[in-house]
C-alpha positions as CSV (number, residue, x, y, z in Angstrom):
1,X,175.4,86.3,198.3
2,X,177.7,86.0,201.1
3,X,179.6,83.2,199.5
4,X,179.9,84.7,196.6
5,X,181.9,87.2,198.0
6,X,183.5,84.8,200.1
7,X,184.9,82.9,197.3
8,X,186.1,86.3,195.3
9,X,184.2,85.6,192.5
10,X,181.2,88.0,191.1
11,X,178.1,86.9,189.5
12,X,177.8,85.8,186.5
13,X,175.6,88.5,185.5
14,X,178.7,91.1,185.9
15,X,180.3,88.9,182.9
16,X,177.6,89.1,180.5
17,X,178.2,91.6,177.7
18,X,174.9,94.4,177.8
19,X,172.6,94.7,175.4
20,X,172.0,97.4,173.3
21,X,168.4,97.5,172.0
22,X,168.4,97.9,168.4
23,X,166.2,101.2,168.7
24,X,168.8,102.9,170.6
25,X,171.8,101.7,168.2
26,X,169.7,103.3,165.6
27,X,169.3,106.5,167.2
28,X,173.1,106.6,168.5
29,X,173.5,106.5,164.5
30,X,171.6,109.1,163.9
31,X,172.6,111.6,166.2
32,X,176.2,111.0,164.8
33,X,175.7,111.1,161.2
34,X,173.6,113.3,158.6
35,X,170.8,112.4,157.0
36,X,170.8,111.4,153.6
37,X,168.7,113.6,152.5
38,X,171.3,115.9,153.6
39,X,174.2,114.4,152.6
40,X,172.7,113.8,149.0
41,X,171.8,117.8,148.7
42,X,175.4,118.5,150.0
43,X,177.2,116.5,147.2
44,X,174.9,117.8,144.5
45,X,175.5,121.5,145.6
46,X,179.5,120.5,145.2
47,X,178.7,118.7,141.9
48,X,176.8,122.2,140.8
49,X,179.9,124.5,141.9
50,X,182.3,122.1,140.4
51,X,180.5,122.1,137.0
52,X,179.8,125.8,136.9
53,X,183.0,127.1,138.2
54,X,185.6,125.0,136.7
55,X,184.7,122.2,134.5
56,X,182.3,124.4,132.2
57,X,185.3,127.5,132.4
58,X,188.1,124.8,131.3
59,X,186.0,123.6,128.8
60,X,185.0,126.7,127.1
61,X,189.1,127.4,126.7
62,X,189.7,124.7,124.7
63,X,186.0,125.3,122.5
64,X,187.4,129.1,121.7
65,X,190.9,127.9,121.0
66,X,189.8,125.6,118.8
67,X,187.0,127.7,117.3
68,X,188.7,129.0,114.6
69,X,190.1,125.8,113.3
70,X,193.4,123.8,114.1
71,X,195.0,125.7,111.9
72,X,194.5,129.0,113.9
73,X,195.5,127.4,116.8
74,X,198.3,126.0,115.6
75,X,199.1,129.2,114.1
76,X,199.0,130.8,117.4
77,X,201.0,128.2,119.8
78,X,204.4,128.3,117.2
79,X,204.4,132.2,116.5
80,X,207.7,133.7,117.7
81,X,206.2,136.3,120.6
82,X,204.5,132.6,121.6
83,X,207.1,130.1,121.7
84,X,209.6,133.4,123.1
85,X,206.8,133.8,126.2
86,X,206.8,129.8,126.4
87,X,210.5,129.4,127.0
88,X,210.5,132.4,130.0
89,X,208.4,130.9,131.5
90,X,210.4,127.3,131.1
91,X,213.4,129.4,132.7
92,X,211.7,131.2,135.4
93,X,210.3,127.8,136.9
94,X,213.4,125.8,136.1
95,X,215.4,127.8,138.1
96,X,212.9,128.9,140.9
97,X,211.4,125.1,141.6
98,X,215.5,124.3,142.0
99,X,216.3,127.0,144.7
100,X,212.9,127.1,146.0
101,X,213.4,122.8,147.2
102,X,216.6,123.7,148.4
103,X,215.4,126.7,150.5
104,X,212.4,124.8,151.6
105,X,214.4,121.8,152.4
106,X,216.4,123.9,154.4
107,X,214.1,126.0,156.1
108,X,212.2,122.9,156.9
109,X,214.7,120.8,158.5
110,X,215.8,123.7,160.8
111,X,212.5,124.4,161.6
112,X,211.1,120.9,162.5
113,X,214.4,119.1,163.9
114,X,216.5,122.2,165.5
115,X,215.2,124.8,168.9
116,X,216.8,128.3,168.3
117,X,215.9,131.4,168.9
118,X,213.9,133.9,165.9
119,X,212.6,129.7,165.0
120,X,208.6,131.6,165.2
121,X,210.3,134.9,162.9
122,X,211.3,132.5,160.4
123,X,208.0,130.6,160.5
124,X,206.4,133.9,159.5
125,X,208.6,135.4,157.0
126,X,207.8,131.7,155.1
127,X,204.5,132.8,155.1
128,X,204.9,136.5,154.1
129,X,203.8,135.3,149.9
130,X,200.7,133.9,151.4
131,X,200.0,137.4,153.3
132,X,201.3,139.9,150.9
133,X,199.7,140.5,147.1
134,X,202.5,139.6,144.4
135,X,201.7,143.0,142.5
136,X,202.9,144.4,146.1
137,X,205.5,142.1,146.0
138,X,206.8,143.3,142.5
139,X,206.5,146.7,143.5
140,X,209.3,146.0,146.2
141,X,211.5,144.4,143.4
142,X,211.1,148.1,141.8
143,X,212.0,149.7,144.6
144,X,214.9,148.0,145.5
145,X,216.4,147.0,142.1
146,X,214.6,149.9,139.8
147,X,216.7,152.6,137.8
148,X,215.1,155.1,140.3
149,X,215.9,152.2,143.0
150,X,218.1,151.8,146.0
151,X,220.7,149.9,143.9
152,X,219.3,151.4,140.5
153,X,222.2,153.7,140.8
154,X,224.8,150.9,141.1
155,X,223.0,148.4,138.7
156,X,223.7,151.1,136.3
157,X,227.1,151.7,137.1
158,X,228.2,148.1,136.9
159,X,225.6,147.6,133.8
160,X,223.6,145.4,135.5
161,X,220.0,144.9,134.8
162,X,217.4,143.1,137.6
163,X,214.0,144.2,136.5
164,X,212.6,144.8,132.9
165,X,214.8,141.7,132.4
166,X,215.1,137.8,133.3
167,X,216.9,138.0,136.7
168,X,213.7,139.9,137.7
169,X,211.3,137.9,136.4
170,X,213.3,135.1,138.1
171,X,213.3,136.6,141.8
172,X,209.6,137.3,141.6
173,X,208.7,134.2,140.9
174,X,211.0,132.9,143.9
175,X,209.2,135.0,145.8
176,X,205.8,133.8,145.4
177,X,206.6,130.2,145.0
178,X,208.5,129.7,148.5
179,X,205.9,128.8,150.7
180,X,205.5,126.0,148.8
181,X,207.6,123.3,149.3
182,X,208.7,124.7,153.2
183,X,205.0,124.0,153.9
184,X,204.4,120.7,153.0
185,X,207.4,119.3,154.5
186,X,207.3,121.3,157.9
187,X,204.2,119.5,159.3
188,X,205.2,116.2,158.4
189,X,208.7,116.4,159.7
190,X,207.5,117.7,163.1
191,X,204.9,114.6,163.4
192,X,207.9,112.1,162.7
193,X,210.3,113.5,165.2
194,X,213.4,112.8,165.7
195,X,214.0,109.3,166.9
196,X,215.5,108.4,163.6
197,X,218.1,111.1,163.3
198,X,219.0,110.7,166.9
199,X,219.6,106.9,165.9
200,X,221.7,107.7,162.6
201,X,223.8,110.0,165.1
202,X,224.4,107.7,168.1
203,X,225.4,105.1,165.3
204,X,228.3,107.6,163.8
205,X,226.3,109.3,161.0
206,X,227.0,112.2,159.5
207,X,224.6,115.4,159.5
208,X,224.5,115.1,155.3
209,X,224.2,110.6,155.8
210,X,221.6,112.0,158.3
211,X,219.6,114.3,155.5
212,X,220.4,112.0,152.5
213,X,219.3,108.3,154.3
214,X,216.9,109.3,156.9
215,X,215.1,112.7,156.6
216,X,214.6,113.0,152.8
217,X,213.3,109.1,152.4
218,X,211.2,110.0,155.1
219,X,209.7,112.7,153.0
220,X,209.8,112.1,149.9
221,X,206.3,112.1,148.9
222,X,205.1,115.4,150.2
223,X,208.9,116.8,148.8
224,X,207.4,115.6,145.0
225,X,203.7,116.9,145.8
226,X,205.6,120.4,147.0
227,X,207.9,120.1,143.8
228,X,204.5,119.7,141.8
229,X,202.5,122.8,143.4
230,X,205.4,124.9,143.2
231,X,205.8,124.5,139.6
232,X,202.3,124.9,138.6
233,X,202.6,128.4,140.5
234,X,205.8,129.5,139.2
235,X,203.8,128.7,135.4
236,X,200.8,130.9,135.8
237,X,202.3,133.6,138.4
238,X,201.0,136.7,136.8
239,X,201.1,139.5,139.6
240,X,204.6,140.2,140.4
241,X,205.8,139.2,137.4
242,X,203.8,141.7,135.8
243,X,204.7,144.6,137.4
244,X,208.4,144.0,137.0
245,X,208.7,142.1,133.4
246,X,208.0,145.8,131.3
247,X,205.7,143.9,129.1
248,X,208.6,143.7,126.6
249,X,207.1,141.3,123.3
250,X,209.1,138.7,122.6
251,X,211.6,139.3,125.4
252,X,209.9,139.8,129.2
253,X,206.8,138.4,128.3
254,X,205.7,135.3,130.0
255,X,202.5,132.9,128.9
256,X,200.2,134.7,131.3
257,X,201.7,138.1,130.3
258,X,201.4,137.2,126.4
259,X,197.8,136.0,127.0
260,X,196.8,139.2,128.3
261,X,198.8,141.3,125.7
262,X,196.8,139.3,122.7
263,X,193.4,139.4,124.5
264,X,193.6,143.2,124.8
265,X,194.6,143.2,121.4
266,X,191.0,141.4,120.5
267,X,193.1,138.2,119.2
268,X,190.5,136.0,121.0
269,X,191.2,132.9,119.2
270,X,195.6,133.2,119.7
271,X,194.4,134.0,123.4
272,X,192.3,131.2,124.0
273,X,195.3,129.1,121.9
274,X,197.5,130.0,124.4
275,X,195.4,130.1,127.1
276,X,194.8,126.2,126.4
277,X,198.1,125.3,126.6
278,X,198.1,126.7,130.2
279,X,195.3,124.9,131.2
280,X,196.9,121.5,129.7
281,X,199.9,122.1,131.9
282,X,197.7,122.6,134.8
283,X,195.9,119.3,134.2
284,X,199.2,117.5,133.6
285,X,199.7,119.0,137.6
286,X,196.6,117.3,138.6
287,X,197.4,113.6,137.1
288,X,200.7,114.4,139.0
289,X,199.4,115.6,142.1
290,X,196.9,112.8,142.3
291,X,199.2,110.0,141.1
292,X,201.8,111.0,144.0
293,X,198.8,111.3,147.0
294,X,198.2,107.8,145.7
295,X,201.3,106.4,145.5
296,X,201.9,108.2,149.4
297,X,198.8,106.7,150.9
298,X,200.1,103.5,149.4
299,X,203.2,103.9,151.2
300,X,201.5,104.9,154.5
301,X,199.3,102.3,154.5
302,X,202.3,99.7,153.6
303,X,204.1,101.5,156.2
304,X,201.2,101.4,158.6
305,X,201.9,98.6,161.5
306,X,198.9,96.0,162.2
């Protein structure tokens, strides 16, 4: 022993890799990972609440729409009150996905790349839709912007009109879609850091080069899967927009206002019609939504260094 420690070399049994009898690897397994029994019970309980909850719901709405014939259905996705509630609701999300990705973008950027004071005031008012009910939310939009209002008095004056009309429709649904996009991109811009943008600026960018070539790129994905789940809520917001729409046919109505007016007016088939075409633009969201986490994992693992 003495000249192997002389010589400043250990024995060769200090070398040799240890082996792990195949017993213990089996119960180091084990203790790590589920059963299958277990496993197997868990996926078919999903399956169950999957099936139950959401694939036997969609399906009924497109059983009742069509259970009156295509002609019905028809009937009821081109008549006026119809195609007058399908175009509001077009409007209302064309204009509040636009200022909701500029807002969030903003919000966003300041939040994850600038240090300033009120930075954890904003963070919360972001998340005030997810905390507050939209029919509360509308509510506000009355008080505020009512004929019996704060500015009702003023509005009236200047012959201005916010709710019973499109402008209110409009802010309510800016209001409950803004969490939306801000959300998504916050995390994802913190993780990255600011390396890039500190590069971009040593080499004599510009703050909008900055935004343009090196933030957005960076982002781009989760911007598109925001975009995506902020139109899908801006489509079937009901809450707030009912409270300050006035329930006007033909005029304030949008497609989950007009599907409520003709299923209290026991038009169950025109409903259901209706109700369908909802439900088609919400599975049009979920090709979307899954086409871009593919296409972003794609990009992550392509990104990914060996």
């Amino acid at each position: 022993m003495s000249a192997v420690i002389d010589s400043g070399r250990r024995p060769a049994v200090a070398d040799a890799p240890v082996a792990v009898p195949a017993r213990t690897a089996t119960r180091a397994r084990d203790a790590v990972g589920e059963p299958a029994w277990v496993r197997r019970t868990l996926i078919g309980v999903a399956l169950v609440f999957l099936t139950l909850f959401l694939f036997v719901p969609l399906v009924s709405v497109f059983v009742q729409a069509l259970a009156k014939g295509v002609d019905v259905y028809w009937a009821a996705l081109v008549e006026a009150d119809a195609v007058s509630a399908l175009k509001l609701t077009l409007i209302a999300a064309g204009i509040s996905v636009p200022l909701n990705l500029v807002f969030g973008v903003a919000a966003a950027w300041a939040i994850a790349k600038f240090d300033f004071h009120g930075k954890s005031l904003l963070l919360t008012l972001i998340d005030l839709p997810f905390s507050v009910s939209p029919v509360i939310a509308g509510l506000i939009y009355m008080l505020v912007f009512g004929l019996q209002g704060w500015c009702g008095e003023w509005l009236r004056d200047h012959d201005l009109k916010i709710v019973f009309a499109v402008p209110g429709i409009v802010l309510a649904t800016v209001f409950v879609t803004f969490p939306f996009i801000a959300r998504e991109l916050i995390p994802l811009m913190q993780a990255q850091g600011q390396e890039q943008e500190e590069a971009a600026r040593v080499l004599g960018a510009s703050g909008w080069q900055i935004l343009w070539r090196v933030t957005l790129p960076n982002v781009r994905w989760a911007l598109l899967y925001g975009v995506i789940l902020c139109n899908a809520r801006a489509m079937g917001e009901f809450g707030a927009v009912s409270v300050v729409s006035g329930h006007i046919r033909g005029q304030t109505n949008t497609l989950p206002l007009h599907i409520e007016i003709l299923y209290n007016d026991y038009q169950f088939a025109a409903a259901f019609a209706v109700a369908s075409l909802l439900a088609g633009l919400a599975l049009v969201t979920l090709v979307l939504k899954y086409i871009v986490e593919r296409r972003a994992h794609a990009s992550f693992d392509l990104e990914k260094p060996e």
